[in-house]
C-alpha positions, -999 to +999 in steps of 0.1 A: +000+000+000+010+034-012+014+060+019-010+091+021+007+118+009+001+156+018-001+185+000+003+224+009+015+246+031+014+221+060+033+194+036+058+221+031+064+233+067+067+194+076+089+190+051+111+217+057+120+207+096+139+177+083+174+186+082+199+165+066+228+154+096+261+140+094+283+124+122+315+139+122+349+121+138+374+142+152+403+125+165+428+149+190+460+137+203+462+136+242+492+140+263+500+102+264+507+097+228+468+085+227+444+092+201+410+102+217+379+103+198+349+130+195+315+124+179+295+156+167+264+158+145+264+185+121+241+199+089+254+181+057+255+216+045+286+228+075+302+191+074+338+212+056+335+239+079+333+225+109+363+199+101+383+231+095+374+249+129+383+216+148+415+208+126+431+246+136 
């Protein structure tokens, strides 16, 4: 069966509040030669930008 599928401005406010994420790894370097990890969700759109604040 086919879903029910909405039309209009409610269809389009609905639709618009999805936001397409990505999980982002950041790996650091501590103080005893470990890697340590960090997860962070971010907007597909800011996935370059944020990898360039953390990197710096």
């Amino acid at each position: 069966m086919a879903k029910k599928q909405s039309f209009g401005e409610e269809a389009a406010q609905r639709k618009g509040t999805h936001r397409r994420m990505a999980k982002v790894i950041i790996s650091t370097k501590t103080t005893r030669n470990k890697y340590a990890f960090k997860e962070a969700m971010v907007d597909q759109d800011s996935v370059q930008e944020f990898i360039k604040e953390k990197q710096s």
